[in-house]
C-alpha positions as CSV (number, residue, x, y, z in Angstrom):
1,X,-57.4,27.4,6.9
2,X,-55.6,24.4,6.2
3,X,-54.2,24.0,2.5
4,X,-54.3,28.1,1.7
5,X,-51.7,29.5,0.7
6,X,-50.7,32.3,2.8
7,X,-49.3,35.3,0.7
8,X,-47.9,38.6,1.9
9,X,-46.5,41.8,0.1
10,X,-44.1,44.8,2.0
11,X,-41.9,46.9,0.2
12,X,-38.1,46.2,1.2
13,X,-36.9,47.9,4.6
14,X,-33.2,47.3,3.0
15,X,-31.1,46.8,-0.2
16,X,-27.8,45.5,-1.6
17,X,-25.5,48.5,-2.2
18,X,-23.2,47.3,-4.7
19,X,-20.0,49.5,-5.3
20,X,-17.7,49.0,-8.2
21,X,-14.4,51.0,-8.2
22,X,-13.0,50.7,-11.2
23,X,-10.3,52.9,-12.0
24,X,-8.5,56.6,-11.3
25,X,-7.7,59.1,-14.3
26,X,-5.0,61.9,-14.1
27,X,-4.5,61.2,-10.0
28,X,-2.4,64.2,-9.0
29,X,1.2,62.8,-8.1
30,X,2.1,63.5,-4.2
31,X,5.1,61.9,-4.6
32,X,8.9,62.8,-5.6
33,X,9.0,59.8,-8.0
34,X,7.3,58.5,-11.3
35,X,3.4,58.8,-9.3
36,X,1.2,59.0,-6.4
37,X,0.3,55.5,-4.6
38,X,-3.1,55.6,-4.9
39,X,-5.3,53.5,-2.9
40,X,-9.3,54.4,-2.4
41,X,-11.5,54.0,0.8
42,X,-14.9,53.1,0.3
43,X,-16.9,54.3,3.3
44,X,-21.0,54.2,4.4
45,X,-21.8,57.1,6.3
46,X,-24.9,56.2,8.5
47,X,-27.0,59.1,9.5
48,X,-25.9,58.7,13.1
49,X,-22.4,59.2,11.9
50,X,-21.3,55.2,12.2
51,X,-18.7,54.7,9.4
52,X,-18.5,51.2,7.7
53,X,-15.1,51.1,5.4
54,X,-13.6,49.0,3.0
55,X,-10.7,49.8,1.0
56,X,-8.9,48.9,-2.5
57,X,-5.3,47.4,-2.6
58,X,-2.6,50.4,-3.4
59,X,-0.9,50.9,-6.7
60,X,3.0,51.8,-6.7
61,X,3.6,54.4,-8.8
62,X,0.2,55.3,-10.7
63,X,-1.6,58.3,-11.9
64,X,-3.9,55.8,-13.9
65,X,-4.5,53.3,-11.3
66,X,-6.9,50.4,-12.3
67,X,-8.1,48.7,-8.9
68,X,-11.4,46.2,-10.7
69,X,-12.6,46.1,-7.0
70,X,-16.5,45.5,-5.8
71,X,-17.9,46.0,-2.6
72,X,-21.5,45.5,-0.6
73,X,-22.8,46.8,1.9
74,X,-26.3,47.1,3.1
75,X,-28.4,49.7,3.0
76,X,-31.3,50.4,4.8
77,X,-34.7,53.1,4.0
78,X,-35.2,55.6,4.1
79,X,-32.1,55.9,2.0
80,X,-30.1,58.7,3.8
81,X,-27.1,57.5,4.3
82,X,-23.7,58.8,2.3
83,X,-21.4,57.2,0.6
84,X,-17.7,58.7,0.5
85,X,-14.9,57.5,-1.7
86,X,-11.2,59.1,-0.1
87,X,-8.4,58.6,-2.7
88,X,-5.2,58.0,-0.2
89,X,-1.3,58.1,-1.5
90,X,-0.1,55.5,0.3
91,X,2.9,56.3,2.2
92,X,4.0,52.6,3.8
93,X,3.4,51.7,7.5
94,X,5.4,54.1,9.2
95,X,3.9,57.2,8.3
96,X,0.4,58.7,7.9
97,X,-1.5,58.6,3.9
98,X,-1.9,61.8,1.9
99,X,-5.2,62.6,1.4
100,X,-5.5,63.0,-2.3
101,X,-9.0,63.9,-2.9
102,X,-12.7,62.2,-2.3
103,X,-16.0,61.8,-3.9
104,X,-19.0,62.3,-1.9
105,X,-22.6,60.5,-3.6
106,X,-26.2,60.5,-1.0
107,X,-27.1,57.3,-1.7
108,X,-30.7,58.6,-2.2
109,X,-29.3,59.6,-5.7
110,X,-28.2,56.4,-6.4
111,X,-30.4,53.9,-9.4
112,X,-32.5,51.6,-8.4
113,X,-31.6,48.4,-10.3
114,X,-34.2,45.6,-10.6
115,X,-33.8,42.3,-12.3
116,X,-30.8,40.3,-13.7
117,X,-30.1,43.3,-16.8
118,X,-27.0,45.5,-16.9
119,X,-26.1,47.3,-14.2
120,X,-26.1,51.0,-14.4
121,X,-23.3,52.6,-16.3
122,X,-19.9,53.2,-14.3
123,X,-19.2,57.3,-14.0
124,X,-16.1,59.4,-13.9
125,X,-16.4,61.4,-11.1
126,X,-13.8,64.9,-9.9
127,X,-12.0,64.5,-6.7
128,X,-12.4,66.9,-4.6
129,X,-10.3,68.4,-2.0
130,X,-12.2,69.4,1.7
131,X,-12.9,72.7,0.6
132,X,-14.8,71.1,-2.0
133,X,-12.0,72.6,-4.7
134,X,-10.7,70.2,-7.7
135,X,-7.0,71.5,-7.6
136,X,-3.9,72.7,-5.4
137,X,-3.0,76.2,-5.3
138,X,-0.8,75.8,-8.0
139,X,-3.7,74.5,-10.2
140,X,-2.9,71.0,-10.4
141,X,-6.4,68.9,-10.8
142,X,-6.1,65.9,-8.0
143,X,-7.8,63.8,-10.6
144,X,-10.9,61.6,-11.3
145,X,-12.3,58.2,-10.2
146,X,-14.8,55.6,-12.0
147,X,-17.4,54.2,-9.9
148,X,-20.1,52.2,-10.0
149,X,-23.1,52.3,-7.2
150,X,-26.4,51.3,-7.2
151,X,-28.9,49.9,-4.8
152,X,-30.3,46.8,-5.5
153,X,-33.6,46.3,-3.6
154,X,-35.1,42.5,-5.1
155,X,-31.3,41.2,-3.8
156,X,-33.1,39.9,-0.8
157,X,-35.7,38.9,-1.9
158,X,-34.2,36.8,-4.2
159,X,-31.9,35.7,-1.3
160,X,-35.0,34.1,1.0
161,X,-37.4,32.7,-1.7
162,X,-39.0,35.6,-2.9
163,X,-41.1,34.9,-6.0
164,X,-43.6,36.8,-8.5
165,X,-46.7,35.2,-6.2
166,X,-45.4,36.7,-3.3
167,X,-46.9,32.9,-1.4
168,X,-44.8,32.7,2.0
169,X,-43.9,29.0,2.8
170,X,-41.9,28.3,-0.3
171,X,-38.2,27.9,-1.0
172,X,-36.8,28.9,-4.1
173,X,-33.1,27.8,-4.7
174,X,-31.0,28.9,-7.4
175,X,-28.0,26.8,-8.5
176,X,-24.9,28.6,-9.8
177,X,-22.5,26.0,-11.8
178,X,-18.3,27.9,-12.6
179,X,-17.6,27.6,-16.0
């Protein structure tokens, strides 16, 4: 009828994957100088194996690197999809990166995080090598990265006018002002 309101409700199909990488601790030095050149790949593993990728800047010279870098992707459910960090030791352009270690999370084991409160808590986690070992043969530990990642579900609905009556036909904007 003319005048309702027309209101609808469905659970979201797909969800903001935020990924913070924030730093590396005790990276294992591949180099013959003062540290490895760490750089990390940030990679979405799709169930059908297609690989989305985004990568941090490299730091010369660092077994503490701090990279401050976020990423998005989307996600979709059900949530079986992997996310893979690879720590690289950058080697410049004419020859192939070092494979330092890599973090592997299911993103089905990721937080759920709802409304505009503190994000989860970033995490250390162990880098490990393909064998799924923490050190080389002589012992050395190749080190630990602090991450961030969550899904974020109400991202798009806040994004197309979502709102707590769930009444299609509205528009909700939201004006963000820099300081």
């Amino acid at each position: 009828k003319s005048g309702e309101a027309i209101n609808h409700f469905c659970d979201p199909v797909s969800a903001l994957l935020r990924v913070e990488v924030k730093a590396g601790r005790n990276i294992i030095n591949l180099d013959d100088d003062d540290g490895s050149d760490p750089y990390v790949e940030v990679v979405l593993v799709q169930p059908d194996g297609t690989e989305h990728k985004q990568q941090t800047h490299y730091i010369d010279d660092a077994t503490d690197p701090e990279w401050n870098r976020t990423f998005n992707f989307i996600a979709a459910k059900p949530y079986s999809s992997e996310l893979i960090f690879r720590v690289y030791d950058y080697d410049g352009a004419t020859s192939y990166d070092d494979l330092i270690g890599e973090v592997k999370i299911p993103i089905s084991k990721l937080k759920l995080h709802t409304g505009i409160g503190q994000a989860p808590e970033r995490e250390w986690h162990t880098l490990l090598d393909a064998k799924g070992k923490d050190a080389d043969a002589e012992g050395t530990k190749y080190g630990d990265l602090q991450i961030r990642a969550y899904l974020d579900e109400e991202y798009f609905e806040h994004l197309h006018g979502g709102n707590t009556s769930k009444a299609v036909g509205r528009l909700t904007v939201d004006v963000l002002e820099g300081i």
